[in-house]
SEGUKE-916278 format. One line per field, with one value per atom (N, C-alpha, C, CB): residue number from 0; atom name; x, y, z. Coordinates in Angstrom, 2 decimals, m for minus. Atoms other than C-alpha are relative to their C-alpha. Glycine has a CB too. Example, Ala and Ser with C-alpha at 12.3 -4.5 7.8 and 13.67 -1.06 7.14 Angstrom:
REM SEGUKE-916278
n	(0;0;0;0;1;1;1;1)
atom	(N;CA;C;CB;N;CA;C;CB)
u	(0.89;12.30;0.90;m0.99;m0.82;13.67;m0.77;0.41)
v	(m1.19;m4.50;1.20;0.03;m1.19;m1.06;1.09;0.46)
w	(0.00;7.80;0.00;1.25;m0.06;7.14;0.73;m1.42)
***
This chain:
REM SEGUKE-916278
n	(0;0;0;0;1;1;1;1;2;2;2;2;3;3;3;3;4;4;4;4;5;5;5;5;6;6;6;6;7;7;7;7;8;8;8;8;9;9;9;9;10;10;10;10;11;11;11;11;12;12;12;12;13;13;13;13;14;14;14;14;15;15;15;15;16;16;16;16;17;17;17;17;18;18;18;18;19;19;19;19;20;20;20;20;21;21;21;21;22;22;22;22;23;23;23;23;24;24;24;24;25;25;25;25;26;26;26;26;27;27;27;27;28;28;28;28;29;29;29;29;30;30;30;30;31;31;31;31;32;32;32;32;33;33;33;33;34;34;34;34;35;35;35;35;36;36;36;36;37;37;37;37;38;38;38;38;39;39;39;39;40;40;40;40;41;41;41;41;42;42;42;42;43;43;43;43;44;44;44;44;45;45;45;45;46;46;46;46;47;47;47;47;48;48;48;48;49;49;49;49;50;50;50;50;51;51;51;51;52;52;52;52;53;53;53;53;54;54;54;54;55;55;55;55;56;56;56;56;57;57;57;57;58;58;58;58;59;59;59;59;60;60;60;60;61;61;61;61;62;62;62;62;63;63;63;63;64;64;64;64;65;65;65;65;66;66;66;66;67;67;67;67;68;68;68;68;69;69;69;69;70;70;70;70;71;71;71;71;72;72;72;72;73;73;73;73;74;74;74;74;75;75;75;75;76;76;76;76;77;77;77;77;78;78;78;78;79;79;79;79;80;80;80;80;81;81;81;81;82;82;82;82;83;83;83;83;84;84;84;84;85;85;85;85;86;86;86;86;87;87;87;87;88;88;88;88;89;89;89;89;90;90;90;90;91;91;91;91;92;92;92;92;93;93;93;93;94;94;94;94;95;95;95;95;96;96;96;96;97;97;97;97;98;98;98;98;99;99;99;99;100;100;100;100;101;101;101;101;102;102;102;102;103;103;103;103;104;104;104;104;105;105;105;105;106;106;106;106;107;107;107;107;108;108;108;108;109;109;109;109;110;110;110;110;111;111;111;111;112;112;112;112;113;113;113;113;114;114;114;114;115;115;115;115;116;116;116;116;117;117;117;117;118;118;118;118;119;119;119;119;120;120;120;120;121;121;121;121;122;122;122;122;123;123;123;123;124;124;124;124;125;125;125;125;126;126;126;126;127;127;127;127;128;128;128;128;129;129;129;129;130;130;130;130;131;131;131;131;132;132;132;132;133;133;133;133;134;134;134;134;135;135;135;135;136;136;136;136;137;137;137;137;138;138;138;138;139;139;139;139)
atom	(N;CA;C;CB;N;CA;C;CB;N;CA;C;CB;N;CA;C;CB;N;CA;C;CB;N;CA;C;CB;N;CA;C;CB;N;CA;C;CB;N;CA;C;CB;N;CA;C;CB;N;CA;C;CB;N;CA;C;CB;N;CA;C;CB;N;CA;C;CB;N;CA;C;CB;N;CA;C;CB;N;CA;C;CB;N;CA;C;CB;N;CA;C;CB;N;CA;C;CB;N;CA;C;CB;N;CA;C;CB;N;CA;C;CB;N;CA;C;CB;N;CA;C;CB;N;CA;C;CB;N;CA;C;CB;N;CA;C;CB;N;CA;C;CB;N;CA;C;CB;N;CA;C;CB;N;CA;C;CB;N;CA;C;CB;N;CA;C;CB;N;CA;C;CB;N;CA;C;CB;N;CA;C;CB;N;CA;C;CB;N;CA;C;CB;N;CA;C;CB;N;CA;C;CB;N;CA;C;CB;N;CA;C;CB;N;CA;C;CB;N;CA;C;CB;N;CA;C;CB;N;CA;C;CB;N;CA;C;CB;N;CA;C;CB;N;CA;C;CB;N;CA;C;CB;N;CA;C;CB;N;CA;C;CB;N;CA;C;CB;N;CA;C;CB;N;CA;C;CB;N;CA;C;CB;N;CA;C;CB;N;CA;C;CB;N;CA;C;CB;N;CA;C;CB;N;CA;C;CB;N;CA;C;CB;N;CA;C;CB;N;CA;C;CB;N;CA;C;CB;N;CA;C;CB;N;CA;C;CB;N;CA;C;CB;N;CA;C;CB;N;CA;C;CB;N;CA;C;CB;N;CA;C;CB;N;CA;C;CB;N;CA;C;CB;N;CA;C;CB;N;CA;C;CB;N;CA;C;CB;N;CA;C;CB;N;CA;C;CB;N;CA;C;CB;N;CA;C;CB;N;CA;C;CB;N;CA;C;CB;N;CA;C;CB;N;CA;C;CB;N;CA;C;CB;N;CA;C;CB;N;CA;C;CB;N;CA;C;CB;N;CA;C;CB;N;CA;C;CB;N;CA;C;CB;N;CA;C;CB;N;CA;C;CB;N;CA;C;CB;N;CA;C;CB;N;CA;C;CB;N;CA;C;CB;N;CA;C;CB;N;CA;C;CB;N;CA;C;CB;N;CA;C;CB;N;CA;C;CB;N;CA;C;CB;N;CA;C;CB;N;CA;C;CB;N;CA;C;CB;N;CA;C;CB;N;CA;C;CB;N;CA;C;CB;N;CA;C;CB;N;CA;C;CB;N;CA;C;CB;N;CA;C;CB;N;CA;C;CB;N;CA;C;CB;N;CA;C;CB;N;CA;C;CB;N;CA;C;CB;N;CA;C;CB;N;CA;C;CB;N;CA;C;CB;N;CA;C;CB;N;CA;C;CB;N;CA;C;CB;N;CA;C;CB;N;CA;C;CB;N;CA;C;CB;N;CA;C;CB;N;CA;C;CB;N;CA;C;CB;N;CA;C;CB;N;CA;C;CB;N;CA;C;CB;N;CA;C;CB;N;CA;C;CB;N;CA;C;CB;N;CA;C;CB;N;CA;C;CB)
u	(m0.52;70.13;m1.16;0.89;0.87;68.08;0.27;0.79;0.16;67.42;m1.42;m0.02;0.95;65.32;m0.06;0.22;0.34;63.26;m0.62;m1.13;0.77;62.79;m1.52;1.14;1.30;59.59;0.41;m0.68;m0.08;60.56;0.74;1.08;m0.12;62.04;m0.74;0.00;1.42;58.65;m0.48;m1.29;0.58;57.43;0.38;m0.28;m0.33;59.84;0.04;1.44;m0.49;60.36;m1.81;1.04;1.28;56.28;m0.34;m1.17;0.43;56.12;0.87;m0.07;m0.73;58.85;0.68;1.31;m0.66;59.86;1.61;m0.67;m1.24;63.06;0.90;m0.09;m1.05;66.06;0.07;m0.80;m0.68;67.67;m1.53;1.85;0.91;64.45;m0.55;m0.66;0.29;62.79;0.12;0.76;m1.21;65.88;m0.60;1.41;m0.07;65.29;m1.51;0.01;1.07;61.62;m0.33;m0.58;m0.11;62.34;0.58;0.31;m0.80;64.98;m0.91;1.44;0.47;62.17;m0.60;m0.64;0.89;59.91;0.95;m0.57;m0.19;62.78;0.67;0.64;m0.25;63.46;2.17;m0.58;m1.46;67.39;0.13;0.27;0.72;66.10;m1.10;m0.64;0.90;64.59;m0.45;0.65;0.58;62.52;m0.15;m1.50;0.04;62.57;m0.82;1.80;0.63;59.85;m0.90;m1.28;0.84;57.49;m1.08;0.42;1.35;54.39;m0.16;m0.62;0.06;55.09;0.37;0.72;m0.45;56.81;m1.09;1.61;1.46;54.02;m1.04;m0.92;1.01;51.33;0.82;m0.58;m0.27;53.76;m0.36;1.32;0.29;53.96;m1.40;0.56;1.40;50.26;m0.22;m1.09;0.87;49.36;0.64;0.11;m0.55;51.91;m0.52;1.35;0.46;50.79;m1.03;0.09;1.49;47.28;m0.55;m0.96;0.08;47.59;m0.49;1.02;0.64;45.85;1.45;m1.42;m1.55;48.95;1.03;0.34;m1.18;51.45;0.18;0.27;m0.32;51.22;m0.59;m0.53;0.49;50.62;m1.81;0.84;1.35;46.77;m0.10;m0.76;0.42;46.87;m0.03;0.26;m0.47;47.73;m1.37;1.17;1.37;44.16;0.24;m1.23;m0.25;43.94;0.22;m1.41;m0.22;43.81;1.18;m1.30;m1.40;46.78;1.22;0.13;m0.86;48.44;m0.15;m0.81;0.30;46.85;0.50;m1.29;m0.66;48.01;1.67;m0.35;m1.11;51.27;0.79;0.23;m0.46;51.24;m0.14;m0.63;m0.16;50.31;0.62;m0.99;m0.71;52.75;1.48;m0.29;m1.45;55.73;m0.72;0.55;0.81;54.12;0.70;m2.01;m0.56;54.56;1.81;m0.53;m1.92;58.22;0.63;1.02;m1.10;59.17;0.11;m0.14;m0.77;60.92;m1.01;1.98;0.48;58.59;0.84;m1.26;m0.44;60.47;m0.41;0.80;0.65;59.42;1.18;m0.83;m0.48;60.93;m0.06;m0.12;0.48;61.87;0.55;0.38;m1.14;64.56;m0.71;1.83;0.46;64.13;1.37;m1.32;m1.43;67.09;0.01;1.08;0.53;66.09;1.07;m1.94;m0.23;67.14;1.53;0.08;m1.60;70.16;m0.23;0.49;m0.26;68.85;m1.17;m0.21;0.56;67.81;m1.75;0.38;0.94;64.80;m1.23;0.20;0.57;62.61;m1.28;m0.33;0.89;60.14;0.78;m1.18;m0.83;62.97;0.71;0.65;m1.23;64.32;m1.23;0.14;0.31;61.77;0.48;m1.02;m0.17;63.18;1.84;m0.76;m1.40;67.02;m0.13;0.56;0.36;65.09;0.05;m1.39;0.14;64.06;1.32;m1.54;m1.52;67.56;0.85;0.56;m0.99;69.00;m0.60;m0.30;0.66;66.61;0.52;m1.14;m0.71;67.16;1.33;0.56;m1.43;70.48;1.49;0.20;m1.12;72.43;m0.02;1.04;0.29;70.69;0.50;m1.72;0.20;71.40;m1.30;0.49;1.18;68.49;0.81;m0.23;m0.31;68.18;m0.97;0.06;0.95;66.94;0.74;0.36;m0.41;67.34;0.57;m0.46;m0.26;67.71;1.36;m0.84;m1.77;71.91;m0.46;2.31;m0.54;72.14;m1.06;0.48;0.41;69.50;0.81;m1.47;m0.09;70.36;1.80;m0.97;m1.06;74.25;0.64;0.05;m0.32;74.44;m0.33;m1.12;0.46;73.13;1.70;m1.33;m1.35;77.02;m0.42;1.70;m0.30;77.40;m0.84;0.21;0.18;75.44;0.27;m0.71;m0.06;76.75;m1.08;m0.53;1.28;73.86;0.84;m1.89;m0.47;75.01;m1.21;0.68;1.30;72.74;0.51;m0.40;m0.37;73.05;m1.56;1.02;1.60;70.99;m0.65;0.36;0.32;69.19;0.68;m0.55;m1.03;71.61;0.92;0.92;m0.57;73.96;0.00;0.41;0.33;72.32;m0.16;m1.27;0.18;71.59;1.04;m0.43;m1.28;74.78;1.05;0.71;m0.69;76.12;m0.24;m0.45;0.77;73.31;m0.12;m1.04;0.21;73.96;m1.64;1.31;1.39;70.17;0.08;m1.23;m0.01;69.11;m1.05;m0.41;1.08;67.43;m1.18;0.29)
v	(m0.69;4.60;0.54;m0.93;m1.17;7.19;m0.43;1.94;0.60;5.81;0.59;m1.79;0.11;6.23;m1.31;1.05;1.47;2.91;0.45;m1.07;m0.09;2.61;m1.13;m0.31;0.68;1.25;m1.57;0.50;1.78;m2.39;m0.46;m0.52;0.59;m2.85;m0.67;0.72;0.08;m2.62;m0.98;1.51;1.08;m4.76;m1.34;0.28;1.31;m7.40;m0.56;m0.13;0.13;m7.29;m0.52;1.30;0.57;m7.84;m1.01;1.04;1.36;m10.90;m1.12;0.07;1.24;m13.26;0.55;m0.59;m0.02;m13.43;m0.21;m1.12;0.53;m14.43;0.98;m1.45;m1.42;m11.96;1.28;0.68;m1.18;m9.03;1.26;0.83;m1.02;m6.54;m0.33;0.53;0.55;m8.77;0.54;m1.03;m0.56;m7.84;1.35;0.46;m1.48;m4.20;0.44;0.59;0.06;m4.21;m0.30;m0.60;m0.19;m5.40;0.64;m0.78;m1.00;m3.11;1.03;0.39;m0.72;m1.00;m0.07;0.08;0.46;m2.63;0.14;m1.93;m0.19;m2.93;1.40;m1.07;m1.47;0.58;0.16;0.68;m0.04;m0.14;1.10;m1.58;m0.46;1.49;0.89;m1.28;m0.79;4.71;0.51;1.23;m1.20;5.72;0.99;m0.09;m1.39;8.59;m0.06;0.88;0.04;9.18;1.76;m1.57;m1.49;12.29;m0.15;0.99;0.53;12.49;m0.72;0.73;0.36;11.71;m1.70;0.90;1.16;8.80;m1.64;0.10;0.38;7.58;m0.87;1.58;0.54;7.64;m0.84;1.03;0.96;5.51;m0.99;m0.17;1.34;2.96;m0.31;m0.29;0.73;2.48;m0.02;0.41;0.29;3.15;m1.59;1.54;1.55;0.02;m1.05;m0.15;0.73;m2.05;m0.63;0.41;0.12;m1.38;m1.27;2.43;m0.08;m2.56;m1.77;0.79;1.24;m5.95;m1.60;0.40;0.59;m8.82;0.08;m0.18;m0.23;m7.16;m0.67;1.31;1.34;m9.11;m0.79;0.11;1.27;m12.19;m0.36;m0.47;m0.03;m13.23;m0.03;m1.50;m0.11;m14.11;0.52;m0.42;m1.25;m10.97;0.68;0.75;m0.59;m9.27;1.82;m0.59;m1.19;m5.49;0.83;0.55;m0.75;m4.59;m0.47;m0.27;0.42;m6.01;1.12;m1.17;m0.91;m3.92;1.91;m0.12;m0.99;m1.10;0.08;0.21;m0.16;m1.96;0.19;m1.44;0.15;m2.32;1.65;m1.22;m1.23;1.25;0.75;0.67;m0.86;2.71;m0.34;0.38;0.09;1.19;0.28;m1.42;m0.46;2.09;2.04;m1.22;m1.21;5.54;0.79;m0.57;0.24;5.51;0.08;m2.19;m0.29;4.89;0.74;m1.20;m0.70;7.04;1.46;m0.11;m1.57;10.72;0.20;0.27;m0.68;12.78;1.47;0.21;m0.78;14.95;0.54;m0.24;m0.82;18.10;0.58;1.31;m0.22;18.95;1.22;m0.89;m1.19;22.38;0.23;0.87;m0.13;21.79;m1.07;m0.43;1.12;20.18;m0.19;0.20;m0.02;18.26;m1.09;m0.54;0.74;17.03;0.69;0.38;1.43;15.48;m0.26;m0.23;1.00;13.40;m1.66;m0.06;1.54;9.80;m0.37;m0.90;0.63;7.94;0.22;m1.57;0.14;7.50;0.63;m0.87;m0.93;10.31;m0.34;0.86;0.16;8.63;m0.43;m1.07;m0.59;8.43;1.06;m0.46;m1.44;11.94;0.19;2.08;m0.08;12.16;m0.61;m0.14;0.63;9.63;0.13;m1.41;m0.85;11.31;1.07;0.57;m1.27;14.33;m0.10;0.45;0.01;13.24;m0.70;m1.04;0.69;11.65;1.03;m1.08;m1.42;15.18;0.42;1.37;m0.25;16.88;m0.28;m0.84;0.91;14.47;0.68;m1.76;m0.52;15.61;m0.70;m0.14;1.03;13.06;m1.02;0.26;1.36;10.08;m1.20;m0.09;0.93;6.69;m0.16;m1.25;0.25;5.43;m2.09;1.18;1.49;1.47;m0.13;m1.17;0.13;0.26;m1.89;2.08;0.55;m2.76;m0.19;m0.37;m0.91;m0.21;0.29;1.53;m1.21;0.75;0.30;m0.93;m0.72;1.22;1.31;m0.90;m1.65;4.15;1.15;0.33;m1.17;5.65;0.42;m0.69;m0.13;5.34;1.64;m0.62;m1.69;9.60;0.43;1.05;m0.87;10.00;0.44;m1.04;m0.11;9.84;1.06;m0.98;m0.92;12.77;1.23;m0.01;m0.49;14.60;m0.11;0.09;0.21;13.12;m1.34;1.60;0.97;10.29;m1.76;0.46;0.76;7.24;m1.23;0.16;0.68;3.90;m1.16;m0.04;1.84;0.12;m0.64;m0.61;0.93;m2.80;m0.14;m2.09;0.71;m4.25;m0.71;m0.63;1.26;m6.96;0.96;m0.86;m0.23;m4.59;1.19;m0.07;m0.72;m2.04;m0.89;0.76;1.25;m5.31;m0.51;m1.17;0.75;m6.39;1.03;m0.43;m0.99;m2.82;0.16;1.21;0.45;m3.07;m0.93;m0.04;1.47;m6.46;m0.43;m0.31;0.05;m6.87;m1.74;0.91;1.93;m10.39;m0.10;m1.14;0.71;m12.86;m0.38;m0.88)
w	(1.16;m42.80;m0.83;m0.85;0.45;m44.55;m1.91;0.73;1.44;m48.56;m0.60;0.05;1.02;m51.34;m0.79;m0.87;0.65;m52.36;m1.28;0.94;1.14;m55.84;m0.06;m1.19;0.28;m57.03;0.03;m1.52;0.47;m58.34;1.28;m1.70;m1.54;m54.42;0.43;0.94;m1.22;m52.85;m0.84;0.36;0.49;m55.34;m0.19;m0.86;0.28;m55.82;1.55;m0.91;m0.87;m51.93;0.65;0.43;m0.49;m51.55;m0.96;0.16;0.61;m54.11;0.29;m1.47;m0.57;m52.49;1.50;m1.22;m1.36;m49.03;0.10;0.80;0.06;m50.41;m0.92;m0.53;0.86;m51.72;0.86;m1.68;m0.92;m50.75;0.05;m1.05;m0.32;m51.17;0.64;m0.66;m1.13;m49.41;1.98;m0.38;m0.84;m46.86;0.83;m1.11;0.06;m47.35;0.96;m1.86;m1.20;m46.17;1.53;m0.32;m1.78;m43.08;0.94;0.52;m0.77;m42.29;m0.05;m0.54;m0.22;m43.03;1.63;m1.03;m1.76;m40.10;1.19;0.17;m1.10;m37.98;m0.03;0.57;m0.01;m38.05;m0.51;2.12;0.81;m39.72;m1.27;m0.72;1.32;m43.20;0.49;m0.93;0.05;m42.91;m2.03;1.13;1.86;m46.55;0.24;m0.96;m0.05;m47.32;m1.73;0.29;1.38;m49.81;m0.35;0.08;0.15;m51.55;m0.33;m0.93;0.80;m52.77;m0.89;m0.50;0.92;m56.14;0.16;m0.76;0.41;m55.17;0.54;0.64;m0.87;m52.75;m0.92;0.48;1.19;m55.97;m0.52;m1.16;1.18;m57.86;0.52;m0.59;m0.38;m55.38;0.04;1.25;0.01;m55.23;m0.98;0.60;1.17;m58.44;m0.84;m1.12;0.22;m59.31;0.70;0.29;m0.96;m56.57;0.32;0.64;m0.36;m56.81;m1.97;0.20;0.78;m60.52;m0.25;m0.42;0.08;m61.06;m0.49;m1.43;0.13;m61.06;0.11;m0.57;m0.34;m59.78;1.24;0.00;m1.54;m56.17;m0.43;1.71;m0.13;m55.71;0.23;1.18;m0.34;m55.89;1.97;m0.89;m1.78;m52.09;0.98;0.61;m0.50;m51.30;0.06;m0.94;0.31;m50.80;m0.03;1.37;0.33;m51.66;1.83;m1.14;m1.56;m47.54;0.82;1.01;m0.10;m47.05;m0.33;m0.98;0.78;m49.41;0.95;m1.99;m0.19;m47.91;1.49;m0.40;m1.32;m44.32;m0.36;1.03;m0.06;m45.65;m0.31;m0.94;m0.03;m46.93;1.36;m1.02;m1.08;m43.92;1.04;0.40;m0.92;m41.78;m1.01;0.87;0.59;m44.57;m0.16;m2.15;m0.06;m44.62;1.71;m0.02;m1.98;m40.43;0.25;0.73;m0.30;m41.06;m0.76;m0.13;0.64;m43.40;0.38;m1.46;0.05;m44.03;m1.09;m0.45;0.92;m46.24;m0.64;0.57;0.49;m48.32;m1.06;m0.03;1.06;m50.09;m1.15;0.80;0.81;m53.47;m1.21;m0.17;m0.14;m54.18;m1.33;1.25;1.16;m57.63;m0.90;0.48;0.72;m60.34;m0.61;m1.02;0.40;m61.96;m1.40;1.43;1.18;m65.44;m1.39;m0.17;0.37;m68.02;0.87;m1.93;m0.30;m66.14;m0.45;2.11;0.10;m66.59;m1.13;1.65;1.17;m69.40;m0.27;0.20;m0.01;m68.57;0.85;m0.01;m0.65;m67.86;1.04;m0.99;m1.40;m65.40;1.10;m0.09;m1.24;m62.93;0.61;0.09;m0.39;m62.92;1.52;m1.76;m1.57;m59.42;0.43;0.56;m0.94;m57.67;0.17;m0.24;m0.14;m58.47;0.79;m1.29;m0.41;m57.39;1.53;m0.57;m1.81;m53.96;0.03;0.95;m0.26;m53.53;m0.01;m1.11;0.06;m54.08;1.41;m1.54;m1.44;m52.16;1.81;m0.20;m1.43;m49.10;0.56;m0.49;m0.14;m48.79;m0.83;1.57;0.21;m51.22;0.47;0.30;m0.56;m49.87;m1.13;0.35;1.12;m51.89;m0.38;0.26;0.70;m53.88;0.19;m2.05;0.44;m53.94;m0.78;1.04;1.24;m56.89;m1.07;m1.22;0.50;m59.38;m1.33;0.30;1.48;m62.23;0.02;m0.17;m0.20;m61.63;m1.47;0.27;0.77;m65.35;m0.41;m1.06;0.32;m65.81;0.61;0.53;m1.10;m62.63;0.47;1.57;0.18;m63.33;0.19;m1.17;m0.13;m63.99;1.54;m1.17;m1.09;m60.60;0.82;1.16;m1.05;m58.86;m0.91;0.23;0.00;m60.84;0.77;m1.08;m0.71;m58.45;1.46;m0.33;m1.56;m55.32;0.45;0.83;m0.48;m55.12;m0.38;m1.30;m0.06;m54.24;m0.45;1.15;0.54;m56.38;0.59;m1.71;m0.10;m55.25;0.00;1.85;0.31;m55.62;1.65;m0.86;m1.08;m52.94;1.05;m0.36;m0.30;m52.24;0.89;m1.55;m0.40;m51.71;1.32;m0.88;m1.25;m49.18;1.24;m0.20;m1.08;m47.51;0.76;m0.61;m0.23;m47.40;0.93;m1.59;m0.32;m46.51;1.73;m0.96;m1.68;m43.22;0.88;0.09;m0.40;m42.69;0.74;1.18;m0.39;m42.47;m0.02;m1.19;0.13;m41.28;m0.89;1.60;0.82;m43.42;0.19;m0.33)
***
């Protein structure tokens, strides 16, 4: 299934092995969960990631960096030709509505529903983690 990962996924899904993002990452690896990501969304995840306390200390920075280039490897790169601003609260997610248009009307998983609530009105379908998980029946 073809998705857009929000940011706080990748991150909550690389600080516990346990929970549905968790989940989600592996459907990345096992090829279940295709991302579909853009540039913009690319820099976020590192620039979050890279950000001193956001993983776990035992996590060493080349780690992180293998981990992008094998979610990198699996994903859909999508270019973004519209822009579709203001719809959601909170204007540092109107890209990641954007590439979710784009895409073709992909869902977005995220742990944000209530920003990203306006997105049905374009056709974009939002759930949590849990529930893309639950939708893929991804194993534990």
């Amino acid at each position: 299934m073809r998705v857009v990962i929000d940011t706080n996924v990748i991150v909550s899904g690389l600080r516990s092995t346990e929970g549905a993002a968790f989940r989600v990452l592996k459907g990345v690896q096992s090829g279940l969960v295709k991302p579909v990501i853009s540039q913009a969304l690319f820099l976020e995840y590192e620039d979050v990631l890279m950000r001193p306390g956001i993983l776990p200390a035992h996590m060493p920075e080349q780690a992180v960096h293998r981990f992008f280039n094998a979610f990198l490897k699996a994903s859909d790169i999508q270019k973004i030709f519209f822009r579709w601003r203001p719809w959601l609260p909170d204007p540092k997610d109107e890209f990641v509505l954007e590439l979710a248009v784009a895409a073709g009307c992909i869902p977005i998983t995220t742990s944000n529903l209530r920003d990203f609530r306006p997105a049905s009105k374009l056709g974009v379908q939002v759930m949590t983690p849990w529930e893309l998980s639950t939708k893929l029946n991804l194993p534990k």
